[in-house]
C-alpha positions in Angstrom: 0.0 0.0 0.0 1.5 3.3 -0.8 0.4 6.4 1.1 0.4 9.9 -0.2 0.9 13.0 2.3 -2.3 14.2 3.9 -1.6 17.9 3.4 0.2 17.1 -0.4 -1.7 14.5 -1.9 0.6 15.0 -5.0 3.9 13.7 -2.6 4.5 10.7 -1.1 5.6 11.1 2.6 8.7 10.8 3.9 8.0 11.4 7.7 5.1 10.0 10.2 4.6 13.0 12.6 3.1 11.0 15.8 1.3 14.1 17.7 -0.7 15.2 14.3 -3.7 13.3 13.5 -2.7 13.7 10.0 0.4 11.2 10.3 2.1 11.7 6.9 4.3 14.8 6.3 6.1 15.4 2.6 9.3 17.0 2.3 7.1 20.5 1.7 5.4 19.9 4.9 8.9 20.2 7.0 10.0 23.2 4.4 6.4 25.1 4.6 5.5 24.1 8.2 8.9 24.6 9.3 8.3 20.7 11.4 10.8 19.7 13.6 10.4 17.8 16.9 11.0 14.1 19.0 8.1 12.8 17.0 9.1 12.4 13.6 9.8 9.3 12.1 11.8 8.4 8.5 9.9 6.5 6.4 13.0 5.0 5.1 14.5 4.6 8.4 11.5 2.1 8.7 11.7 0.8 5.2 15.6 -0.3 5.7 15.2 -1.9 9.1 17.6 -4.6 10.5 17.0 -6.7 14.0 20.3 -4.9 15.0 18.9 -1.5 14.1 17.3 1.5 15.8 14.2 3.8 14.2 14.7 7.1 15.4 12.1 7.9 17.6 10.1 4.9 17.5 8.4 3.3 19.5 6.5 6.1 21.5 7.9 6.4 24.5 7.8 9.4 27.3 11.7 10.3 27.4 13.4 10.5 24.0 16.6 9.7 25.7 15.5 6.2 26.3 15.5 5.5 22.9 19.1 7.2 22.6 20.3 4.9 25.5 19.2 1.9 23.5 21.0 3.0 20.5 24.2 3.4 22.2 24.4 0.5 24.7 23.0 -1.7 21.1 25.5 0.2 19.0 28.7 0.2 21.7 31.4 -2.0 20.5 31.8 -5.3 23.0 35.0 -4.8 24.0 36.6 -7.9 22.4 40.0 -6.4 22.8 39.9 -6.6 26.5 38.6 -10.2 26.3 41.6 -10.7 24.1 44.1 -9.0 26.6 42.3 -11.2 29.8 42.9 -14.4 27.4 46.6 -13.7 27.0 46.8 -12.7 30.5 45.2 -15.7 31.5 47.7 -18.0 29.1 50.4 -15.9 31.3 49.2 -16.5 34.9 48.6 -20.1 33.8 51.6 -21.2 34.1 52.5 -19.9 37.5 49.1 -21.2 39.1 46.9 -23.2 36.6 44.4 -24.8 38.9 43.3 -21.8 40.4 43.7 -19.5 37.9 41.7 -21.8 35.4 38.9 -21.8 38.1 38.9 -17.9 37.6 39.0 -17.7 33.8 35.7 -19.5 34.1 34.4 -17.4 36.5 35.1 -13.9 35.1 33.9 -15.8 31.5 30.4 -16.4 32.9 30.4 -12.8 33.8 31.3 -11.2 30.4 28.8 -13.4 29.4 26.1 -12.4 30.8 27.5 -8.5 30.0 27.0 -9.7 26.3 23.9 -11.4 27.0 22.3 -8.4 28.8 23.1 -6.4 25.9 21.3 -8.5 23.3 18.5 -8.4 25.7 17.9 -5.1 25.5 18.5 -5.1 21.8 15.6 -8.0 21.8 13.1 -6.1 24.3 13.6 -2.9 21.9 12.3 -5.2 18.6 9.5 -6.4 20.4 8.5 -3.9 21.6 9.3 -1.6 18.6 7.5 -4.5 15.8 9.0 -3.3 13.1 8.0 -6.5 11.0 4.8 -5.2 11.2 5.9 -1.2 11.2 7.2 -2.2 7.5 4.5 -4.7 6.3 1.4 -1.8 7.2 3.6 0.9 5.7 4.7 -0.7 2.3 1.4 -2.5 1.8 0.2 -2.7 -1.8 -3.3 -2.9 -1.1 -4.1 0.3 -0.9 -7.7 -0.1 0.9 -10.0 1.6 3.0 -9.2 -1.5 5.8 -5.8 -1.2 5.3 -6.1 2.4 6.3 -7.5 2.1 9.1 -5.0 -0.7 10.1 -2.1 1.3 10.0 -3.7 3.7 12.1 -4.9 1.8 15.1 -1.4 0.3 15.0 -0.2 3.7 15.6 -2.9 5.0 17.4 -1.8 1.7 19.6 1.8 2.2 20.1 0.9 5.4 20.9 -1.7 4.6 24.1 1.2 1.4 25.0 3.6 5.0 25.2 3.9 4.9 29.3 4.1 0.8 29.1 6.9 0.8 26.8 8.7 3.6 28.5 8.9 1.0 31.6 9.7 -1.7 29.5 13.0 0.0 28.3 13.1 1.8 31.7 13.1 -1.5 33.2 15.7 -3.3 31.0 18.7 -0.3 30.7 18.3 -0.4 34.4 19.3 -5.0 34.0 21.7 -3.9 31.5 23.5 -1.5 33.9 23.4 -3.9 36.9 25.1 -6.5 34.9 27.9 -4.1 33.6 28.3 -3.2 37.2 28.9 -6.5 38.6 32.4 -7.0 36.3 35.3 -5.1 37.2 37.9 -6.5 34.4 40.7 -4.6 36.4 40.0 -7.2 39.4 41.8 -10.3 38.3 44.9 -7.9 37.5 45.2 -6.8 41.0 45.1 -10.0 42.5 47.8 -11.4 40.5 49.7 -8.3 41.5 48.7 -9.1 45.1 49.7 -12.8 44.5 52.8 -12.5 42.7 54.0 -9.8 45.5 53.3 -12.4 48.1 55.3 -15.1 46.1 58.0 -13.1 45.8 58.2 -12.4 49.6 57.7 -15.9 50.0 60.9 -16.8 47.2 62.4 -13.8 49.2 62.1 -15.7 52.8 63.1 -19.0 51.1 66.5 -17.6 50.0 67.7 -16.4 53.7 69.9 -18.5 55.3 67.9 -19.7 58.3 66.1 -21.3 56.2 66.8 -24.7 57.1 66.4 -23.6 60.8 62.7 -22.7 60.5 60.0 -25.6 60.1 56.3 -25.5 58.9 54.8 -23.8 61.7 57.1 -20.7 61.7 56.8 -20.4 58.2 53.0 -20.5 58.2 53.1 -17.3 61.1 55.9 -15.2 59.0 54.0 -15.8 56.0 50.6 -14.4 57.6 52.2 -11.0 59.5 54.1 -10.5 55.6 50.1 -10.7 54.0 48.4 -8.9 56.5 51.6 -6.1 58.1 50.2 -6.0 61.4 48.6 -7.6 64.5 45.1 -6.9 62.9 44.1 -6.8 59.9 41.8 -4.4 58.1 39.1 -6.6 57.5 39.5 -7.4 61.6 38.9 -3.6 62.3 35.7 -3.1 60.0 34.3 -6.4 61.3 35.2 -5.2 65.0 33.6 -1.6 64.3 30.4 -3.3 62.8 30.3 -5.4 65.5 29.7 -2.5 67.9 26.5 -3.4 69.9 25.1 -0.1 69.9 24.4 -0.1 65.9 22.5 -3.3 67.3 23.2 -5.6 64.3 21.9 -8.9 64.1 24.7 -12.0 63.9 23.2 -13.2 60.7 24.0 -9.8 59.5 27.7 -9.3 60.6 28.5 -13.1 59.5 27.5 -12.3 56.5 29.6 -9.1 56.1 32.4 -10.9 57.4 32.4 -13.6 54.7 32.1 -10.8 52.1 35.0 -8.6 53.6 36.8 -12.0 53.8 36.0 -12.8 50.1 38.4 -9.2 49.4 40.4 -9.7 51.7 43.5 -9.5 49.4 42.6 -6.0 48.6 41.1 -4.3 52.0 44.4 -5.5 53.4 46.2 -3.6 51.3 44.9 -0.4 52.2 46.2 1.7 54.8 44.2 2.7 58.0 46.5 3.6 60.3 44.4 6.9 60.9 41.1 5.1 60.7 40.0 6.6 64.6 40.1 10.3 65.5 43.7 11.3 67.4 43.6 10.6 71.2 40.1 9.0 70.6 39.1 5.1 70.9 35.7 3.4 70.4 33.8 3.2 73.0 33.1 -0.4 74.5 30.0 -1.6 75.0 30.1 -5.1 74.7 29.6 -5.2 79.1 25.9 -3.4 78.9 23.0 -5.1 78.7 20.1 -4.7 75.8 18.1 -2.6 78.3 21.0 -0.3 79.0 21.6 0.0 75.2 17.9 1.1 74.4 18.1 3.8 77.0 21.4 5.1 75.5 19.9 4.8 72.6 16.4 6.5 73.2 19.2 9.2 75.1 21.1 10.1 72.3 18.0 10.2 69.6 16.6 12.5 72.1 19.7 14.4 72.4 19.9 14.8 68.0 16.2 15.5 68.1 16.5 18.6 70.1 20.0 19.9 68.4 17.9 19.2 64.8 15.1 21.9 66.4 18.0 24.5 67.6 19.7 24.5 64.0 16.1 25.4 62.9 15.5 28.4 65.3 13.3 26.4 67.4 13.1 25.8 70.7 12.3 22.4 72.7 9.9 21.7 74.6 10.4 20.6 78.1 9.1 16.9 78.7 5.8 16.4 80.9 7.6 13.8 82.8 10.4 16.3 83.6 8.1 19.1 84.4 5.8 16.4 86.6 8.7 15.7 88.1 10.1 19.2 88.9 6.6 20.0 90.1 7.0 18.1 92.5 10.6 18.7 93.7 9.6 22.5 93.6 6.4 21.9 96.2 6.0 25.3 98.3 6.8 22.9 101.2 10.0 22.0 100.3 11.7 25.4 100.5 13.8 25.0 97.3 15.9 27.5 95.3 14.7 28.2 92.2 18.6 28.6 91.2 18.7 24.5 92.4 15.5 24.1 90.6 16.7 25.1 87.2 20.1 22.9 88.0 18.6 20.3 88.6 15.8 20.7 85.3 18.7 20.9 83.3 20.3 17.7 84.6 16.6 15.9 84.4 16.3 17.3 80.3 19.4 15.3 79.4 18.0 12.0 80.7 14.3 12.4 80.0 13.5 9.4 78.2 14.6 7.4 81.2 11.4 8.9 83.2 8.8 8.3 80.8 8.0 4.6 82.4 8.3 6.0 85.4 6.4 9.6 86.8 3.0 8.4 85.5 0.9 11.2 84.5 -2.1 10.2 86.7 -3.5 14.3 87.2 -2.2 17.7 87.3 0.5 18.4 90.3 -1.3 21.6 91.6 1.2 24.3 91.6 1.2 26.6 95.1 3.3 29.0 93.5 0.3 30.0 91.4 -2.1 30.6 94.6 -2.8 33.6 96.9 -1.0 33.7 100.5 -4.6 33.7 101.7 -5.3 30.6 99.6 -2.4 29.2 101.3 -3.0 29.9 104.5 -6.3 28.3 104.1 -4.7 25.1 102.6 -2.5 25.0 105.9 -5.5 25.4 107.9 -6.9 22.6 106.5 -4.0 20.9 107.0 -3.7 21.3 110.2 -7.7 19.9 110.7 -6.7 16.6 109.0 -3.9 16.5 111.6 -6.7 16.8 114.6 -7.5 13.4 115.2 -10.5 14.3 118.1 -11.7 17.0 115.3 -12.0 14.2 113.0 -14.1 11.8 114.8 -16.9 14.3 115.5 -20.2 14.1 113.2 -20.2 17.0 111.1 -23.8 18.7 111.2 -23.1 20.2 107.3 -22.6 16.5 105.9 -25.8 15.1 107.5 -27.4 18.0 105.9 -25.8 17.4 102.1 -26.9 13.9 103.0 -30.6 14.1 103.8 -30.8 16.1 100.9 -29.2 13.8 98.7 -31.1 10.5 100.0 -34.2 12.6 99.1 -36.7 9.7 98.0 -37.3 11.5 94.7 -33.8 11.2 93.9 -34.0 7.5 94.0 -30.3 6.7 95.3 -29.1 3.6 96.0 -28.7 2.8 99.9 -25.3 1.1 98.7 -24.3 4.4 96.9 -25.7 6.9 100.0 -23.2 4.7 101.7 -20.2 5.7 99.8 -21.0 8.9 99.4 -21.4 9.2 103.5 -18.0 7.8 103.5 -16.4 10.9 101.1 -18.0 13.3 102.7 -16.6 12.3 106.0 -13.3 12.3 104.4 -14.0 16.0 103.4 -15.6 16.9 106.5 -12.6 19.6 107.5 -13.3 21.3 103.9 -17.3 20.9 103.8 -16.9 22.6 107.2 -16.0 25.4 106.3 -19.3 26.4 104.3 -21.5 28.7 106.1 -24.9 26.6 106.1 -27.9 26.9 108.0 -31.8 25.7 107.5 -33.2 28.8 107.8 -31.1 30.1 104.6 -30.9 26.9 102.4 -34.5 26.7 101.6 -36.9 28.9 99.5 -40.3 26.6 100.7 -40.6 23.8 102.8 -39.3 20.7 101.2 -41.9 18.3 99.9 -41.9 15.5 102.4 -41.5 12.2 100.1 -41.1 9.7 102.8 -44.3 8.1 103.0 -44.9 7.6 99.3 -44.5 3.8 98.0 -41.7 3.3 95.0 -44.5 3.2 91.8 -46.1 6.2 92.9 -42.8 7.9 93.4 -41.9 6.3 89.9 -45.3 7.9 88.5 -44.3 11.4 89.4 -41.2 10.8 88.2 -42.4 9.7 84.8 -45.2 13.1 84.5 -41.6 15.3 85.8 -39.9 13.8 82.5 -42.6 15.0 80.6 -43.4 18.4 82.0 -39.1 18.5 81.4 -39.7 17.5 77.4 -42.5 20.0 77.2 -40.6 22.6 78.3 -38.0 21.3 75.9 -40.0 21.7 73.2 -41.6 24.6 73.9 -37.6 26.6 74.3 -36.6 25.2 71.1 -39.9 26.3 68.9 -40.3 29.7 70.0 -39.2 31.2 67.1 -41.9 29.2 65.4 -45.3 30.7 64.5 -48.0 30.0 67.1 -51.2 27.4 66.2 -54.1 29.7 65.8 -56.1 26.3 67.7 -56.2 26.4 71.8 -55.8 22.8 71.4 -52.2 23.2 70.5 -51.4 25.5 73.0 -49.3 23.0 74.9 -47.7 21.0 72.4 -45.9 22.4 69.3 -45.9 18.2 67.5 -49.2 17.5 67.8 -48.9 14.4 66.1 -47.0 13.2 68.9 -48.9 14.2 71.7 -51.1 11.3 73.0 -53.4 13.9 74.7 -53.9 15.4 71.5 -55.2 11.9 70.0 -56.9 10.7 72.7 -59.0 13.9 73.0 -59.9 13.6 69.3 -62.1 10.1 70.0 -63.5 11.7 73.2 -67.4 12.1 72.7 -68.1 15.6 74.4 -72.0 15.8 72.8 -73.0 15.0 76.6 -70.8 17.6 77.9 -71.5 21.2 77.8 -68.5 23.9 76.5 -67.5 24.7 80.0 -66.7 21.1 81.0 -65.0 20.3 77.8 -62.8 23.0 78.5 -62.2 22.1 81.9 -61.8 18.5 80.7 -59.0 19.6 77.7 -57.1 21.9 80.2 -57.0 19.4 82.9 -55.5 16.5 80.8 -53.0 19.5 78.8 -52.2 20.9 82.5 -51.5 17.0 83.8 -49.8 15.4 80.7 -50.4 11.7 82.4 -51.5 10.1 79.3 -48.4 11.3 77.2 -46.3 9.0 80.0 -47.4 5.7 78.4 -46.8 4.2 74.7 -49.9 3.9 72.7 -50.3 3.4 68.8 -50.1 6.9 66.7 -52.5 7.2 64.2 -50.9 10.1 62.5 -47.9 8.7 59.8 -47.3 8.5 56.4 -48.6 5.9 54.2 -47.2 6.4 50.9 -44.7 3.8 51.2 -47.4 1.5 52.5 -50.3 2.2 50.8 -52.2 -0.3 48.5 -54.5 0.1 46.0 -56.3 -3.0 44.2 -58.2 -3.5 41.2 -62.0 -3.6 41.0 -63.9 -6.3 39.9 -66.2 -4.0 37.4 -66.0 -3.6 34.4 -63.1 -6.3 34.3 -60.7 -4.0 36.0 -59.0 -6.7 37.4 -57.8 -8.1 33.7 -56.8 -4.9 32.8 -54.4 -2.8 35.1 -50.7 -3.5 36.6 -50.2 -2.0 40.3 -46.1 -1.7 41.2 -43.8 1.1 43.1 -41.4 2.8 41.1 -37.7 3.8 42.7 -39.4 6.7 44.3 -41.6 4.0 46.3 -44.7 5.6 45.0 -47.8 3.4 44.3 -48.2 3.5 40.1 -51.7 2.3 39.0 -51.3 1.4 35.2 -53.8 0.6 32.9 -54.2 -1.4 29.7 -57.2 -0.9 27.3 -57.3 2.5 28.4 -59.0 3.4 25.0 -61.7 0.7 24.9 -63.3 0.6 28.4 -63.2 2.8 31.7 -60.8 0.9 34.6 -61.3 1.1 38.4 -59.1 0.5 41.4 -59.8 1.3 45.1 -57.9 1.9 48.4 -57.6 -1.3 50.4 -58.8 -0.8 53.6 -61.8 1.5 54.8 -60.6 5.1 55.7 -61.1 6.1 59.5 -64.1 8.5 60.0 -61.9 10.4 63.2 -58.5 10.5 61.0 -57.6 13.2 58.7 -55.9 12.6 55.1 -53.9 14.0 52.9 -53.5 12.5 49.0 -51.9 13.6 46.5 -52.4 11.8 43.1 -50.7 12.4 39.7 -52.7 11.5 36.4 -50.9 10.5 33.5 -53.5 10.8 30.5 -52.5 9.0 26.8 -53.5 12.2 25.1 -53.9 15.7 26.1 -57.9 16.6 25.5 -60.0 13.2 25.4 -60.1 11.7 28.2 -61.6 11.0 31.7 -60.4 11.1 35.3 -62.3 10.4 38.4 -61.2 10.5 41.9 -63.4 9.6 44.9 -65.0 8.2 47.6 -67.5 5.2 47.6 -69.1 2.4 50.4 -66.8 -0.7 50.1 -69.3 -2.9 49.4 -69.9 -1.0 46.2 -67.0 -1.1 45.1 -67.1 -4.2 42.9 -70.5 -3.4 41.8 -71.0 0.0 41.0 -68.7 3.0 39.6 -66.6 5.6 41.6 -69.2 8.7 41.1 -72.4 6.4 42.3 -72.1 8.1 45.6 -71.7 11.3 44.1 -68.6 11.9 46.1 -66.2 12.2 43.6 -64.3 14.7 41.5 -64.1 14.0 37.6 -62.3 16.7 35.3 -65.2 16.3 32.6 -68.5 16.6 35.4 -69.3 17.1 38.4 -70.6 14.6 41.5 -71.2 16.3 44.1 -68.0 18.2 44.2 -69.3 21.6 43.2 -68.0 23.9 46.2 -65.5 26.8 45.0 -63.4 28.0 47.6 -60.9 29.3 45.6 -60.3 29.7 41.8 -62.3 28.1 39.0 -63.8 24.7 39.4 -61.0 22.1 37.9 -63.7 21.1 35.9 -63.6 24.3 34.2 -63.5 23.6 30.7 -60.5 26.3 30.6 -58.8 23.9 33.5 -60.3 20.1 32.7 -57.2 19.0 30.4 -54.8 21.4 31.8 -51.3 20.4 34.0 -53.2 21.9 36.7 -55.8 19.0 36.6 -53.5 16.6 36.4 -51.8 16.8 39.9 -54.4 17.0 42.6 -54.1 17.2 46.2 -57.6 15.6 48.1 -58.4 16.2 51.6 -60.9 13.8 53.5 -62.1 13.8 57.1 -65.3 12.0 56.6 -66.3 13.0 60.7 -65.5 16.6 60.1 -67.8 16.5 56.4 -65.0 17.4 54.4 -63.6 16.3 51.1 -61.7 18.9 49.2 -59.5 19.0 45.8 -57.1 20.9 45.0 -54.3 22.3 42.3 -51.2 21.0 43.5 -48.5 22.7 44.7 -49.5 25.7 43.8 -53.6 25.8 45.7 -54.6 28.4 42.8 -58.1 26.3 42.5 -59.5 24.8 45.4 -63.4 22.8 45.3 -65.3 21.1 47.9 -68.2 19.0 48.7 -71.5 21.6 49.5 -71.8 22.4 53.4 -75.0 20.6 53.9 -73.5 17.5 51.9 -74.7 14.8 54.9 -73.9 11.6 52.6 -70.5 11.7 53.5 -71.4 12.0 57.5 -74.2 9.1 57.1 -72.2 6.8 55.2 -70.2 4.2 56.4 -66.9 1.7 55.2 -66.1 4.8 52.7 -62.7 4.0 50.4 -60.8 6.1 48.0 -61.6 5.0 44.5 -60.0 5.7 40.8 -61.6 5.5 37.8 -59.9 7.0 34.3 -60.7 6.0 30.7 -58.1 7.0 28.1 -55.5 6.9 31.1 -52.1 5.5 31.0 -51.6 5.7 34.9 -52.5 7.1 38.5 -49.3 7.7 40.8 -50.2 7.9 44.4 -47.5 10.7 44.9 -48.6 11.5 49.0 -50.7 9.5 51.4 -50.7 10.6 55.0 -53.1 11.0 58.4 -52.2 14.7 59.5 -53.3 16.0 63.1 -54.6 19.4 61.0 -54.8 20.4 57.5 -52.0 22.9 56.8 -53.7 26.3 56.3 -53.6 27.2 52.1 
């Protein structure tokens, strides 16, 4: 496939420009454009590949020096001169000490190995990485197709997304290549034959004096080792020793180890001098006498030591230890009488050797500091003191701690005899301070105290329970006084009536046999008293929505012809299916509560915008199967009207203006079938509000009333808001 530039459709490329989306750049491109950059590629570069070569700036890669790196290690000669020059040296050496010396030509041969080996595994991590097989084969294809197009671009669009991947690739194997390279040191063997031959020639040396023959083996083998090593220790001895040092707390396993490496280059550590290896005048210190424990607390010493120098060099200063200043607290007790010049003496000492306190001042409380009190504050602590001391003082009843005490074991405070106990106890213990309050009976009291005694512990318990409610009132009450007041007298005690069991109870009372006067007397009494809101009953008032169920009527085949589910919103969703051949019903399933008020709100979802019906009421239960929504004519349909022909506000939704409007379509019902009142309404916004008539008695009369649907040419009801209120919020 040949490709023509994509600016110059006349030339054929002779660069791939990777960050263009228009990949192939002619030589008029680089003249015109004046293109330059890390991401150009030859064409012929690509063309003209080897397995040993390198394409400039392929493949992507975040650092362009990566790819130079590969070049050069892949391009740098291998050094077969020095391999020649280790061969000859090796031929050399051979003669003098073949066994060993053959030994190390194998050694140092594995090594050069693998320093060849790591270089054409680079080479081969570059090619496949780089694919220029395939590179070539997309780029010189013949067929010049619309396929073959888009080939070569999702292999460059590829390499381009593999860009970080390959960078750690390459990243990854420079970084073997180098560790390899690292481990040979071709100058090695040279020194130790240097090293060797010297020692041979001391040894030829020693065999050529003339007491010779008066030496045996054993002398020979000593001489030999103080000529290798030139003293009594050796250097590998001293950096062992030094390592050694128990306070750098090394493990064994770790100084063996060192040991056998040091050991391993020996030969050349030896060699070196270190006659000034410590500072003049200055020797290690020994610690191999102290204990672990005595190590750690130098230790933690000396950190604590570097830790405050590190703050000094940064302008800060360091805070004194609590356990030092706990413990100069005490020292420097107003009793003691010490200097504050031996104070600070003996703080500094203390600071040196802080660590060493921390297990042992625990920090339990504050240590009160007299310093910081008045002279007549300490006069009175002496006084006090002094009391403690008076053991006949001590043993006489104190008439303010009986009087703390009766008040405490007060009946209504329900203490435990156990705890009055312990208390009596403490209090005896503080007698000398408790004494010192000025108390008498006529002063402590406002009224006579309420006299408890004779009351059992359930009647105790029952006051008790009404003094936690009065408490929660009064609770309430603080907190909602921002809040507008409720116009009803009813609520005058309780800001959440829905929670008050007063509240409820008093709506089931029957108060037709009582006149107004006693029903007041009767509501403020039990509002006054809260007694009933002391005890758990079942609250009427909650929302339904989530609970509410709605089921399909058997007329008209209703039953065959809807779907009732909750969407995620957990709102009841009343479909229907033959919505345009036949009218579908559904009702509530359970009999709405005469006493209970409720709020519904009901979404209708029509299949078209201006022909169809929607009816929303109330009908008897056992109707319900039998007869349609309306046949009570208590029920509000957008197209007539049953019985819902009040206007309290607005138009009637009927309104022919309104009947197939949004408006109509989300409705807000209010029933409280005791109070005569079922109301629709616009919802949110209340602009049109009907009603049944005032002198509507069917609703009153009738008994087992549901909530009904009824719609024809409706895809769905959506019970949006079912709940019992306490009131109807005013609109």
């Amino acid at each position: 496939m040949q490709f023509n530039c994509d600016r110059h459709q006349q030339f054929h490329p002779i660069y791939i420009k990777l960050d263009d989306d228009q990949y192939f750049k002619c030589a008029k491109c680089i003249t015109q454009y004046k293109i330059s950059g890390d991401q150009l590629i030859l064409v012929e570069e690509v063309n003209q590949y080897s397995q040993s070569s390198i394409i400039s700036n392929w493949p992507p890669v975040n650092d362009s020096q990566l790819l130079s790196q590969v070049e050069q290690i892949v391009n740098k000669d291998s050094d077969k001169s020095q391999i020649k020059i280790l061969n000859d040296f090796f031929e050399n050496f051979r003669r003098e000490l073949n066994e060993q010396l053959t030994n190390l030509q194998q050694i140092i041969n594995i090594q050069i190995n693998k320093y060849q080996n790591s270089n054409q595994t680079l080479l081969d991590v570059y090619n496949k990485l780089a694919e220029k097989q395939v590179f070539k084969q997309l780029l010189t294809s013949q067929t010049n197709t619309q396929e073959s197009t888009v080939q070569f671009t999702l292999f460059l669009k590829d390499k381009i997304e593999q860009r970080s991947q390959i960078s750690q690739e390459l990243i990854k194997s420079i970084g073997n290549y180098n560790q390899s390279i690292q481990e040979i040191d071709l100058d090695l063997p040279k020194k130790i034959k240097e090293d060797i031959i010297h020692s041979l020639e001391k040894v030829c040396l020693y065999f050529q004096e003339d007491n010779y023959k008066q030496n045996n083996n054993k002398e020979l083998n000593y001489n030999f080792r103080q000529m290798k090593f030139n003293s009594d220790q050796s250097n590998v001895d001293k950096l062992i020793q030094l390592i050694s040092n128990k306070s750098n707390f090394c493990t064994q396993r770790f100084i063996s180890k060192i040991e056998q490496i040091l050991n391993k280059y020996s030969v050349l550590i030896n060699k070196e001098d270190m006659e000034d290896l410590f500072i003049e005048q200055k020797q290690p210190i020994d610690f191999s006498s102290l204990s672990i424990p005595q190590l750690e607390d130098i230790r933690e010493i000396v950190q604590n030591q570097t830790y405050k120098n590190k703050l000094l060099e940064e302008g800060k200063q360091a805070q004194c230890s609590p356990y030092i200043e706990q413990m100069i607290n005490l020292i420097s007790n107003r009793s003691n009488q010490v200097s504050k010049q031996s104070i600070n003496k003996i703080k500094q000492s203390l600071e040196k050797v802080e660590p060493l306190f921390k297990d042992i001042i625990q920090l339990d409380g504050e240590v009160e500091d007299f310093h910081k009190i008045k002279e007549s504050q300490y006069k009175t602590i002496l006084k006090l003191a002094k009391k403690y001391q008076d053991i006949e003082y001590m043993n006489q009843p104190s008439e303010n701690v009986n009087r703390i005490l009766r008040l405490i074991s007060n009946n209504s405070n329900f203490v435990r005899s156990k705890y009055l106990q312990e208390i009596e106890e403490k209090l005896d213990s503080l007698k000398a301070i408790i004494d010192e309050i000025q108390i008498n009976d006529e002063d402590m009291f406002t009224s006579t105290p309420i006299d408890f005694r004779y009351m059992s512990y359930d009647q105790l318990q029952l006051i008790n329970n009404l003094v936690k409610k009065y408490s929660e009132i009064n609770h309430l009450q603080v907190d909602n006084l921002h809040k507008s007041p409720v116009k009803d007298p009813l609520y005058n005690t309780y800001l959440n009536e829905s929670t008050n069991n007063t509240f409820i109870v008093l709506q089931y009372i029957d108060f037709k046999f009582f006149n107004e006067s006693d029903k007041t007397k009767i509501r403020d009494i039990l509002y006054k008293y809260p007694i009933l809101d002391t005890i758990d009953i079942a609250n009427p008032y909650k929302d339904l929505t989530k609970e509410v169920n709605f089921t399909p009527s058997l007329y008209n085949d209703s039953d065959k012809n809807v779907k009732i589910w909750r969407n995620p919103q957990q709102e009841l969703v009343i479909d229907h299916f033959q919505y345009q051949s036949q009218s579908i019903q559904t009702v509530f399933d359970a009999d709405l509560d005469p006493n209970l008020k409720y709020v519904v709100r009901i979404e209708i979802e029509p299949m078209n915008n201006f022909n169809y019906y929607s009816r929303i009421g109330l009908i008897r239960s056992f109707n319900k199967n039998t007869h349609r929504i309306f046949a009570d004519n208590l029920c509000y349909c957008n197209q007539n009207s049953y019985g819902i022909t009040k206007v309290i506000k607005g138009k009637r939704l009927n309104d022919p203006s309104l009947r197939f409007s949004l408006k109509a379509r989300n409705l807000e019902f209010r029933i409280w079938i005791k109070g005569k009142i079922f109301m629709v309404a616009d919802y949110p916004g209340y602009q049109n509000i009907n009603s049944i008539e005032d002198d509507a008695k069917e609703i009153e009369l009738y008994s087992s009333l549901t909530l009904g649907t009824l719609g024809f040419n409706i895809k769905s009801f959506i019970i949006k808001y079912f709940k019992v209120v306490d009131h109807f919020p005013q609109i």
